[in-house]
VEXZASE-359478 format. One line per field, with one value per residue (C-alpha): residue number from 1; x, y, z. Coordinates in Angstrom, 1 decimal. Last residue first. Layout:
nr = [NUM  ...] .
east = [X  ...] .
north = [Y  ...] .
up = [Z  ...] .
# end
This chain:
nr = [460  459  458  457  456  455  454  453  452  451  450  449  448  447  446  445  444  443  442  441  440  439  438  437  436  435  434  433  432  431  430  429  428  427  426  425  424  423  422  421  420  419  418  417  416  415  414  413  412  411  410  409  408  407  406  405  404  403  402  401  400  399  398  397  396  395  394  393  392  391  390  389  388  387  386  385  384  383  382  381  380  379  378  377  376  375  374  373  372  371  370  369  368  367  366  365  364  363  362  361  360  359  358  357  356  355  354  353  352  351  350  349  348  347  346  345  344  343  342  341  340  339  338  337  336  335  334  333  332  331  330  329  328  327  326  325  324  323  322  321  320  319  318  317  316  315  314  313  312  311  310  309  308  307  306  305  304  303  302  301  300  299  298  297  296  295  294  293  292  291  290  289  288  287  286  285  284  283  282  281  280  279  278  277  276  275  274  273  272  271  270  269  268  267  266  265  264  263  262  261  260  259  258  257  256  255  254  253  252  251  250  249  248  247  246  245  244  243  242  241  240  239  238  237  236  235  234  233  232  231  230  229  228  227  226  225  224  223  222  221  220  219  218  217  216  215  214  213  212  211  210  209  208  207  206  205  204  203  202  201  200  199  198  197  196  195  194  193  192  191  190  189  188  187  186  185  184  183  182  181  180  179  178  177  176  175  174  173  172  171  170  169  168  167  166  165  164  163  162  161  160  159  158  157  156  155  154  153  152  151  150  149  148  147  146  145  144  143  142  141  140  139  138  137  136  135  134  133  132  131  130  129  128  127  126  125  124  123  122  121  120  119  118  117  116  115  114  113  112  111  110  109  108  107  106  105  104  103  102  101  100  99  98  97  96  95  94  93  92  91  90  89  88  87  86  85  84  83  82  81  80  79  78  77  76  75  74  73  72  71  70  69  68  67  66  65  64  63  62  61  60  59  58  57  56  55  54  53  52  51  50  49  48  47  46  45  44  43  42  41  40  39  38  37  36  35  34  33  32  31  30  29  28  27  26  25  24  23  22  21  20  19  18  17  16  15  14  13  12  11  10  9  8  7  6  5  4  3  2  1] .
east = [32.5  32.1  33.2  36.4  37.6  35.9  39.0  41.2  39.6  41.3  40.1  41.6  44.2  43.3  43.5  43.2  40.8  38.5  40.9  41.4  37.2  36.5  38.6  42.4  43.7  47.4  47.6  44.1  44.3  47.2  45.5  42.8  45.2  46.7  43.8  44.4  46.5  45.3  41.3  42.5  39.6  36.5  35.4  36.4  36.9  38.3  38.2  38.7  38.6  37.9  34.4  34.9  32.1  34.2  33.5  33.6  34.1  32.7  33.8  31.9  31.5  29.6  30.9  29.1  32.1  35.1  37.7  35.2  33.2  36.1  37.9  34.8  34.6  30.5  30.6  32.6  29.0  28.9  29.2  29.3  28.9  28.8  31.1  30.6  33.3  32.6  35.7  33.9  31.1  34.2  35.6  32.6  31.9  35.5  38.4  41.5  42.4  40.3  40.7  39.1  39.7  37.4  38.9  40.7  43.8  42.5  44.3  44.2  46.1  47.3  46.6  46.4  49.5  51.6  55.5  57.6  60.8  63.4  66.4  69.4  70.9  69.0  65.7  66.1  66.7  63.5  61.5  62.7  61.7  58.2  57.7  58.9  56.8  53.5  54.2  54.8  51.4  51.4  49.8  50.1  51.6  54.8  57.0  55.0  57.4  59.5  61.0  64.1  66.6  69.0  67.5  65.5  61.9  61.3  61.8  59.4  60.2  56.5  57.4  57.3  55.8  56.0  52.7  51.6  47.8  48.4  51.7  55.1  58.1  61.7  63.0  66.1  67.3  63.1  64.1  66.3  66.2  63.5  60.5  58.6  57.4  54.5  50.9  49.0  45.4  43.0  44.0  44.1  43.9  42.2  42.3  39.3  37.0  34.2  31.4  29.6  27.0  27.1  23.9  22.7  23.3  26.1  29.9  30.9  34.8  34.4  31.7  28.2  26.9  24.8  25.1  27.8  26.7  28.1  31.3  32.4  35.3  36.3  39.7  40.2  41.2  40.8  37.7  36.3  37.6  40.6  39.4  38.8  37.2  34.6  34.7  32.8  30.4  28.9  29.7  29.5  30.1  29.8  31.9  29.8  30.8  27.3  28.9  32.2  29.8  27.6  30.9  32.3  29.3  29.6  33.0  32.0  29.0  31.5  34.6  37.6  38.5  37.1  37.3  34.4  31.3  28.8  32.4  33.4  34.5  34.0  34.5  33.4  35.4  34.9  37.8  37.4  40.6  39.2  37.7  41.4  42.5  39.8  39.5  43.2  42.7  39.7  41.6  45.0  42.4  40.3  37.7  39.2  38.8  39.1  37.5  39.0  37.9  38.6  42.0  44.2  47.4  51.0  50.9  53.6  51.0  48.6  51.8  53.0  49.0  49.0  47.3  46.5  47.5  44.9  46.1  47.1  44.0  41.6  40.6  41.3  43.8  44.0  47.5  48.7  51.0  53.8  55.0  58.1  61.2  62.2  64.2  66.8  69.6  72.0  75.4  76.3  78.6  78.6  79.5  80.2  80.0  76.6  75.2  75.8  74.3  75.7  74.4  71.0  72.1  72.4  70.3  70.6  70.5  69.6  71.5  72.6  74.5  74.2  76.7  75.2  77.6  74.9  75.9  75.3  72.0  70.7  71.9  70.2  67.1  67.6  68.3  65.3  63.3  64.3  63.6  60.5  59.2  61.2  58.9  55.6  56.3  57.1  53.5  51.8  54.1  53.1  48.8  49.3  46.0  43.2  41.3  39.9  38.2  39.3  36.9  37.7  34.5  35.2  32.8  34.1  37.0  35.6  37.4  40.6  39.4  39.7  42.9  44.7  42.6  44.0  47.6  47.8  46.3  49.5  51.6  49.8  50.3  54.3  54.5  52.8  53.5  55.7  59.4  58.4  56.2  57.4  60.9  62.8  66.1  66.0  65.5  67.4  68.2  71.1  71.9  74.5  75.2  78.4  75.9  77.1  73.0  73.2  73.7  71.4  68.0  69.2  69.7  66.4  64.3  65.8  64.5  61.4  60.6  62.1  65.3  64.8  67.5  69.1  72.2  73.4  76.3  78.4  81.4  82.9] .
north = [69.6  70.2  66.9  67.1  70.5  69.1  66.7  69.5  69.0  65.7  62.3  60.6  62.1  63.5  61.8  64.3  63.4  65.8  68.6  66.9  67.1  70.9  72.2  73.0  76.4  75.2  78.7  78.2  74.1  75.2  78.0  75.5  73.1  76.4  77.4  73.9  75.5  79.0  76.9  75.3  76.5  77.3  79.8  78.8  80.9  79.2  81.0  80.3  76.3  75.9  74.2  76.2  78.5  79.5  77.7  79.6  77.5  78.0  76.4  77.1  76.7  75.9  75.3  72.4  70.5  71.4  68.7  65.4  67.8  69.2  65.5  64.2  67.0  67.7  69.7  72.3  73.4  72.8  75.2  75.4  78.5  79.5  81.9  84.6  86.9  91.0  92.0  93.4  90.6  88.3  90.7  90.6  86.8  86.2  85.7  84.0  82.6  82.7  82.2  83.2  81.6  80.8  82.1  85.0  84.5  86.0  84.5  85.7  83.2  85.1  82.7  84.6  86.7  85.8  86.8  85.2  83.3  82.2  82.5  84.7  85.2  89.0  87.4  84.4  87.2  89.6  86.2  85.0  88.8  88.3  84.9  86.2  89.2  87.8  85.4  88.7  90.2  93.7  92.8  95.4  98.6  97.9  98.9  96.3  93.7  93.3  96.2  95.8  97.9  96.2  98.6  101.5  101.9  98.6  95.0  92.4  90.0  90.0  94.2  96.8  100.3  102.0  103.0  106.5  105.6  105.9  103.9  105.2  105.6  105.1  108.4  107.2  109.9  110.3  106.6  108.4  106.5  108.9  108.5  105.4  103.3  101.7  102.5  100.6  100.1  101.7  99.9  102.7  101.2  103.2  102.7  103.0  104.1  106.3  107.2  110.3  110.1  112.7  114.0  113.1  114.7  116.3  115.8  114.8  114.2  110.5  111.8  110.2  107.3  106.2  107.9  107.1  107.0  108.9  109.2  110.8  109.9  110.0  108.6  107.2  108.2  112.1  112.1  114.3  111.4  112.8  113.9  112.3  113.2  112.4  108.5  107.2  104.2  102.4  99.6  100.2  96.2  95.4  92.4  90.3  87.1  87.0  89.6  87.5  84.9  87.6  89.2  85.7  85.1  88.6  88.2  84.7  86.2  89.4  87.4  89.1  92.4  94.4  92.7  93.9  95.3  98.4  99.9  103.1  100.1  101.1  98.1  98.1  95.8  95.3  93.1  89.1  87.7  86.4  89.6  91.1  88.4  88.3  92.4  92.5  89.8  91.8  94.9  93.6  92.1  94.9  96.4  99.7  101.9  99.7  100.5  98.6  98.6  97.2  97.6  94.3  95.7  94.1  96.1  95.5  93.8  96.5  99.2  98.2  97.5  101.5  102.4  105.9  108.6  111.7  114.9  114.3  112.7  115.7  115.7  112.7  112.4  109.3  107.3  104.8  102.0  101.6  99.6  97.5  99.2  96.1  97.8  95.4  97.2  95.5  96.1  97.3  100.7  101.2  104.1  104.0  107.4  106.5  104.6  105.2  103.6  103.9  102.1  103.4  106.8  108.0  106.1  106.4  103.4  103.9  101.8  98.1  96.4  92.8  91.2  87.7  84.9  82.0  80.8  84.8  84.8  81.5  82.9  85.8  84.7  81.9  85.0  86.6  84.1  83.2  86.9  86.6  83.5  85.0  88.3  86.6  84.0  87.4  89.0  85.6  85.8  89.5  88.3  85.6  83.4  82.0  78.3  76.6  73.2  71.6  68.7  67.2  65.5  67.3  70.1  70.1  71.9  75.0  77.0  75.3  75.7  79.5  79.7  78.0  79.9  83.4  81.7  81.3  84.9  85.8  84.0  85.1  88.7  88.2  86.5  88.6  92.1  93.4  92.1  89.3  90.6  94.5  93.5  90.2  91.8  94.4  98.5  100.2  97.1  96.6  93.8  93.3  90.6  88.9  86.5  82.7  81.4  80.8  84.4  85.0  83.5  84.1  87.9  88.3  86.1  88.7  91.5  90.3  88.5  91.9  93.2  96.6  97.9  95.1  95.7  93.0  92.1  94.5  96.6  97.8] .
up = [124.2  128.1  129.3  127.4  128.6  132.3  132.4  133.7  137.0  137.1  137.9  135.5  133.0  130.0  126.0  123.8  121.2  122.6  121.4  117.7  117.6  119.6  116.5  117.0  116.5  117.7  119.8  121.4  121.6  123.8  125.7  126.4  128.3  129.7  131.9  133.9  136.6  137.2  137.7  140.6  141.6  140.0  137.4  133.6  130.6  127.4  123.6  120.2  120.2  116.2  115.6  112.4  112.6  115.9  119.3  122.8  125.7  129.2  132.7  135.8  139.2  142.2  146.1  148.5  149.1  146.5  146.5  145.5  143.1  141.4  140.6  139.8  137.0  135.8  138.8  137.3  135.7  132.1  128.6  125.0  123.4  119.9  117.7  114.5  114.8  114.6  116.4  118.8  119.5  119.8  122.5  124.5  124.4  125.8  123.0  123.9  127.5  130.7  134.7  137.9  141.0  143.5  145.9  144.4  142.3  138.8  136.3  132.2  129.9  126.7  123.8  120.6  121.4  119.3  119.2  116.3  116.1  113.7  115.4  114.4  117.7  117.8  117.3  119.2  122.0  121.2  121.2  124.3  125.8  124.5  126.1  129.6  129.5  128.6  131.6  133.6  132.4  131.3  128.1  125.7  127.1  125.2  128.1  130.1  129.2  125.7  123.8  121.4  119.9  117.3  114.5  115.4  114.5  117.5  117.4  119.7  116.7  115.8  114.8  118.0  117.7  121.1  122.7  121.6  120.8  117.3  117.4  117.9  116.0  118.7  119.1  121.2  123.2  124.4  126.3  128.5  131.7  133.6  132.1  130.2  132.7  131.7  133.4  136.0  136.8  139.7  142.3  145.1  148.8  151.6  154.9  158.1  155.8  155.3  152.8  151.5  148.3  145.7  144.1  141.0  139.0  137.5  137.9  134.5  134.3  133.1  130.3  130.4  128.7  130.8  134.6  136.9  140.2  142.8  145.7  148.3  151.1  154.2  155.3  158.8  162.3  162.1  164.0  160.8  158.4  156.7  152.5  149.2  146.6  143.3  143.2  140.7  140.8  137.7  140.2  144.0  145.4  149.3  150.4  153.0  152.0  150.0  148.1  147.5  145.4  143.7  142.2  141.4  139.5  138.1  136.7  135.1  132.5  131.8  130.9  131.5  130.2  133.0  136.5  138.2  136.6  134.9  135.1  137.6  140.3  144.2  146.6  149.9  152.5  156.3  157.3  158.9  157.7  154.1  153.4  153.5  151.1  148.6  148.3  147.8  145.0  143.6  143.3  141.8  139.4  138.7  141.0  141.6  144.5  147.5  150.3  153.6  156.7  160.6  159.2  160.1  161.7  160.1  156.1  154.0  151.2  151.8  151.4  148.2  146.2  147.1  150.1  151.0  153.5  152.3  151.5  148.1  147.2  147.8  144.7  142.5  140.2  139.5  141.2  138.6  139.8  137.7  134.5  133.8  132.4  129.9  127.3  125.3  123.7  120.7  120.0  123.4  124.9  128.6  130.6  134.2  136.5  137.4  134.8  131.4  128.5  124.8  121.5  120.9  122.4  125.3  127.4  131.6  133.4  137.6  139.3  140.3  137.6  137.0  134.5  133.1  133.4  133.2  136.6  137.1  136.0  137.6  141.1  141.0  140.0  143.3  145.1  144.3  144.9  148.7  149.1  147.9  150.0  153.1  152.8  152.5  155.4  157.3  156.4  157.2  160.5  161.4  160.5  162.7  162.0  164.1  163.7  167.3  167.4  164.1  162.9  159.7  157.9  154.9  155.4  158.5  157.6  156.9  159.0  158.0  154.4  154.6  156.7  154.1  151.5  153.5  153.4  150.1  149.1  151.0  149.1  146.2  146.6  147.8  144.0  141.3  142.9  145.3  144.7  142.1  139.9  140.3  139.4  139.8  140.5  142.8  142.9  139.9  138.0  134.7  132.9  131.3  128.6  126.8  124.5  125.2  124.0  127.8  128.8  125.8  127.7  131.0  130.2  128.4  131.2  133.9  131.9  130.8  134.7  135.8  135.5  133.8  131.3  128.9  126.9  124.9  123.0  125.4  125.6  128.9] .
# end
């Protein structure tokens, strides 16, 4: 029962890890409490955008005159898109499966426990490894809000289960898992009100492209309560819906501040919480390992995605970086090159942010905001997606954007683009990104034509 490599947590880090030395001909085990593919892939990344699929599908049915396509009668089968959801995960998961054993990676289902850096039990089975890899993943945070407990609520888990259409939905949260909710529900014909304590949606990506997409789903009919915070919670009066209150958030004022002015009341068929998400750092014994932490208590990790103590790694949401699954995946390569020897680095210059709503939403590198923080001198350079023939001839009659930021340099430092597909050409920028390439070697790229990815070149 002696391993190379211990990894705990078998989602896209933890299932990348294993692959990643299986094939390197590392003995590994993994081991999973709930199933392989984690969070992402169970009830997160993959079952959202399925359904978010179907809701575009639906979408461009409706308005498929636009394009000259007449259909007399569009509905959806809210039980089928639900379904369709569950086969496309379940397909996945056994294809993740598949890849780890062909790879001779030993899966363990249970909950790990570590005893030391070196020995991991679970259930009656102890296990001893040279090297441990934590991927734990991160779960959904629940604020304490009065009166929460005593409400039934929606977690992201429960929308995406979820067979009966609400005839409302307030969301509290308007971040990503937030906005993509928001997108789907709206799609299908729900009331939807979002409440977002920021002056705007979708903190940490950029500010000038969140609010266009803002003032694009409010003229769908979403209603928007920024600088909003919700103060309790309690069971509608008829008993068939959750009431709750709510105020404005004055400048500058503390997060548990509950003075004027007054509180306003609202009601809702459901509730869904999407508030943010934490790492999972309880319950498998990572206090046995007294690993150095930083300032704000994350775990310390070199570019090698090593921690304080030697041979044990952390890649995923653990570090409370990124807690992206594509972030994941490259951070638990790195943590494996490292323990085969290879010279390898983790950077996280070029982190692509997505936002799956219709439009999409994507940037990579610095926005305006986080340039302004860091004190670096940039310029902008931006066109309307219409500028792309591609854009124009599959988008009737919607707008878009795609914005570059430029260092003294001329260097590409930042990409941020509104417009679908923009999840798909987001990494062209990330590329010029992590090579630091100015706005000349990036033009001299040559790009396919017509595609919307040609606006990079347009714009500069």
């Amino acid at each position: 029962m002696k391993y190379q490599v211990i990894i705990i947590g078998g989602g896209p880090a933890g299932y990348t890890a294993a692959e990643v030395a299986g094939k390197a001909g590392l003995n590994v085990l993994l081991i999973e409490k709930n199933s392989l593919g984690g969070v992402c892939l169970n009830e997160g990344c993959i079952p959202t955008k399925t359904l978010l699929y179907s809701a575009k599908t639906f979408d461009s049915a409706k308005h498929a005159s636009k394009y000259a396509v007449n259909i007399s009668e569009v509905s959806f089968d809210l039980p089928k898109i639900i379904a369709r959801k569950t086969k496309v995960v379940r397909k996945l998961v056994l294809g993740v499966k598949a890849k780890l054993t062909s790879n001779n990676v030993t899966i363990v289902s249970g909950e790990a426990q570590i005893i030391d850096k070196n020995t991991i039990r679970c259930g009656e089975e102890v296990f001893e490894g040279e090297n441990l890899v934590l991927c734990t993943g991160s779960e959904t945070f629940i604020p304490p809000i009065p009166g929460v407990e005593s409400i039934d609520y929606w977690t992201h888990r429960e929308a995406l289960n979820n067979k009966e259409l609400p005839s409302s939905l307030a969301i509290v949260g308007g971040g990503v898992i937030g906005m993509e909710f928001a997108s789907f529900f709206n799609s299908l014909g729900v009331e939807v009100t979002i409440i977002e304590m920021m002056d705007e949606i979708l903190s940490g990506m950029d500010k000038e492209l969140s609010g266009m997409l803002r003032a694009e789903y409010a003229k769908r009919g979403i209603k928007f309560l920024l600088s909003t915070k919700v103060t309790s919670f309690s069971p509608s009066l008829s008993q068939e819906g959750i009431r709750y209150t709510y105020k404005p958030m004055l400048e500058n004022e503390p997060s548990d501040c509950l003075s004027q002015p007054e509180e306003s009341f609202g009601e809702t068929d459901r509730l869904l919480l999407s508030v943010g998400r934490r790492p999972v750092t309880k319950g498998f014994g990572l206090e046995n390992l007294h690993l150095e932490r930083t300032e704000r208590g994350a775990i310390r990790i070199n570019a090698q995605m090593q921690t304080s103590e030697p041979n044990v790694y952390v890649c995923g949401d653990l570090t409370g970086f990124s807690l992206l699954a594509h972030t994941a995946v490259r951070e638990a390569e790195v943590a494996i090159h490292s323990i085969l020897g290879k010279k390898d680095s983790m950077s996280y210059r070029a982190i692509p942010g997505v936002v799956y709503t219709n439009p999409e939403i994507a940037g990579v590198g610095e926005t305006e905001e986080s340039a302004l923080a860091k004190g670096i001198n940039y310029r902008i350079v931006k066109l309307p997606m219409a500028y792309s023939g591609r854009f124009v001839a599959e988008n009737e009659g919607v707008n878009g954007v795609c914005k570059i930021l430029l260092d003294e340099q001329e260097r590409i430092i930042g990409a941020h683009v509104m417009g679908n597909p923009a999840s798909e050409i987001i990494t062209l920028a990330g590329t010029a990104i992590e090579l630091g390439l100015t706005a000349e070697q990036w033009k001299k790229i040559v790009f396919p034509h017509p595609t919307v990815g040609e606006i990079f070149r347009e714009v500069l």
